[in-house]
LUMNU-842114 format. One record per residue (C-alpha): residue in one letter; x, y, z. Coordinates in steps of 0.25 Angstrom, whole numbers, plus 5000, padded with zeros to 4 digits. Each point is the difference from the previous one (the first is absolute). Layout:
<sites>
aXYZ;...
</sites>
This chain:
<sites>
x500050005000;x501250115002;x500150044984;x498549954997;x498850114998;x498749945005;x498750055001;x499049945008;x498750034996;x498650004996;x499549994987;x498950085004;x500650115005;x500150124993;x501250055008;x500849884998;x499750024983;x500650135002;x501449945004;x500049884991;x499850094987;x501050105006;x501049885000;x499549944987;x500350144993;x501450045008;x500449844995;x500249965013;x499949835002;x499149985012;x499449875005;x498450015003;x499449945011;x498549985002;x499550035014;x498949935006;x499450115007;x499149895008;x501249935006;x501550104998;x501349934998;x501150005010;x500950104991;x498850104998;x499849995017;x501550025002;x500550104989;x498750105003;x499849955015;x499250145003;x498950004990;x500249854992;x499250074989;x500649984985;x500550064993;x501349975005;x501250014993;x501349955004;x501550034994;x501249945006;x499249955012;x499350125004;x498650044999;x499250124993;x498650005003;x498850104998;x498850005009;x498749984992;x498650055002;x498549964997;x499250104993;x498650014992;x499749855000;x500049995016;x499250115003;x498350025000;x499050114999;x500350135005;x501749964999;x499849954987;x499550124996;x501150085007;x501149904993;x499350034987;x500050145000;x501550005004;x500449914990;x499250084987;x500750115006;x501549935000;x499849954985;x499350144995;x501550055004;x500749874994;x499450044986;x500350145001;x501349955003;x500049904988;x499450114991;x500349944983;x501249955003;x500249855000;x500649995012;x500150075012;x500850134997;x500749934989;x500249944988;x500549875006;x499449915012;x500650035011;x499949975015;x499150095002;x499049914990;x500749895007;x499450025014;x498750044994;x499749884989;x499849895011;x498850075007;x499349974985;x499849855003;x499250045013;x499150104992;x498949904998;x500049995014;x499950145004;x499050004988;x499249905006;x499950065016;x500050164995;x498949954990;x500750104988;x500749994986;x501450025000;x499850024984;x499150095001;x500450085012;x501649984997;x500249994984;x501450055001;x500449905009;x499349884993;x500750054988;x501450015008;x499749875006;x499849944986;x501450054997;x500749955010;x499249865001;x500849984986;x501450005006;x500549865004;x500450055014;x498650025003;x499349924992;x500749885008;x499950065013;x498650045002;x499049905004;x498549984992;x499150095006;x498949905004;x501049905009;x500350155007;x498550015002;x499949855004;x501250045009;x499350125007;x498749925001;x500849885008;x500750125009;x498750085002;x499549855006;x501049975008;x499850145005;x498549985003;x499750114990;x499049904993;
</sites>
């Protein structure tokens, strides 16, 4: 493990897409290791002992971790509403941002378009809870998604839509949110 990159992860996790295209792009060898998010392996409980959430990556035996968060598929009613709100407000700024370019601020993907493109696979979800249209909403950014989705780096790194949904369903369950 000293020379070795590994990240610990979830297919799922929109976070953890982020840093697998990020080392995809920058040509980085990484080994990919599924977390059961149910029952955590032994190097996920010791190499991120505080929070033992993925993703966690780990170069030359250390550990790099970001701490995740639920958003608009967790919450009901009134909150929901509240969430929604918040969350129109954040993309109407993203599409400013994106404006006609193809990427954000420009020519070429950049990291930028990296740590945004992996919540795309969850829009469905967010779809599905907020009861909206990203399309019709957010054209810009379907558009921009579309762009990206045809880069390799992505295309393999972020999961079908529906299993995220199936995946949030299962979650919401286990929380007794259903």
């Amino acid at each position: 493990m000293a020379d070795q990159v590994i990240l610990l992860n979830s297919s799922m996790s929109a976070f953890g897409m982020r840093v697998r295209i990020a080392l995809i792009e920058k040509g980085i060898k990484y080994e990919d290791s599924e977390e059961d998010l149910n029952n955590k392996s032994d190097l996920l409980l010791k190499m991120n002992p505080v929070h033992k959430k993925i993703p966690t990556l780990i170069h030359k035996g250390k550990s790099v971790f970001e701490i995740t968060k639920r958003i608009l598929w967790s919450r009901k009613g009134e909150e929901q509403e509240a969430a929604n709100k918040e969350f129109f407000e954040t993309f109407e700024i993203l599409e400013g941002e994106l404006g006609d370019g193809p990427y954000f601020q420009a020519e070429t993907f950049g990291f930028v378009d990296i740590s945004l493109i992996t919540l795309c696979s969850w829009f469905h979800v967010l779809e599905m809870f907020g009861k909206f249209s990203m399309e019709a909403k957010f054209p810009k950014i379907i558009a921009w998604e579309k762009r990206c989705t045809q880069r390799e780096s992505v295309a393999n790194s972020l999961p079908d839509p529906k299993k995220v949904y199936e995946f949030v369903m299962e979650r919401r369950k286990g929380h007794g949110l259903e």
